[in-house]
C-alpha positions as a printed Julia matrix, in Angstrom:
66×3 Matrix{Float64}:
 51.81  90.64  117.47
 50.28  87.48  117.65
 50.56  85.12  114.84
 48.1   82.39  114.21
 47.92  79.2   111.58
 44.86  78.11  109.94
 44.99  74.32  110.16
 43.14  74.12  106.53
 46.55  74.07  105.17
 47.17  70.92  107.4
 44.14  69.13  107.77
 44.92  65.72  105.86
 47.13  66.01  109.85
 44.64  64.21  112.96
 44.06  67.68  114.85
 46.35  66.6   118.1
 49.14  66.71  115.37
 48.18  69.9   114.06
 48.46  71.75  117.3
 52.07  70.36  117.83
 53.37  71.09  114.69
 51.86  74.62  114.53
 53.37  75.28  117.99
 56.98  73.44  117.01
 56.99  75.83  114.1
 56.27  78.76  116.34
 53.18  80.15  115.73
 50.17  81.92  118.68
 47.81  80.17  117.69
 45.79  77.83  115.31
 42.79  79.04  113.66
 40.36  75.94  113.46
 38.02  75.82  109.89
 34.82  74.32  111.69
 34.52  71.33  108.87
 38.06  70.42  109.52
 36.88  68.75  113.12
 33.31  67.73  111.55
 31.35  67.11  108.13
 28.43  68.42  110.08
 30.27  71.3   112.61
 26.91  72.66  113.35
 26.43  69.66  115.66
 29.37  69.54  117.5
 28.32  69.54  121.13
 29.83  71.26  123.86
 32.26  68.74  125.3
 33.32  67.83  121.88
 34.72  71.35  121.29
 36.01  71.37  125.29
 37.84  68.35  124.12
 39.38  70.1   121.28
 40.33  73.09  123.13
 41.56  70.72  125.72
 43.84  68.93  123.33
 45.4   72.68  122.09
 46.43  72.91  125.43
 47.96  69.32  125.88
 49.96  70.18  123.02
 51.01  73.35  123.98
 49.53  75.86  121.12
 46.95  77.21  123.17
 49.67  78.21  126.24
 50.82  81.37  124.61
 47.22  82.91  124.03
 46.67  82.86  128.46
């Protein structure tokens, strides 16, 4: 089982902390509420949401999900 955190509950956090803390506390995965990285989400482009995913993996909550 695979057991993931939705950031919501963290957001006043910048996102790069979010992703360390929900990985320090031991959780899969965080699940990402599309206004918490955007008032507008439906614009993000595609290397803003690469950039995203990259940072998950810099700080190591994306590594248990490959």
């Amino acid at each position: 089982m695979r057991i993931a955190l939705c950031n919501e509950v963290i957001a006043p956090m910048p996102f790069p902390r979010q992703c360390e803390y929900a990985a320090k506390l031991g959780y899969d995965g965080l699940e990402i509420a599309p206004y918490t990285l955007s008032d507008e989400p439906q614009h993000l482009g595609s290397a803003q949401l690469a950039a995203a995913r990259a940072i998950g993996y810099v700080r190591g909550i994306l590594e248990a999900l490959q």
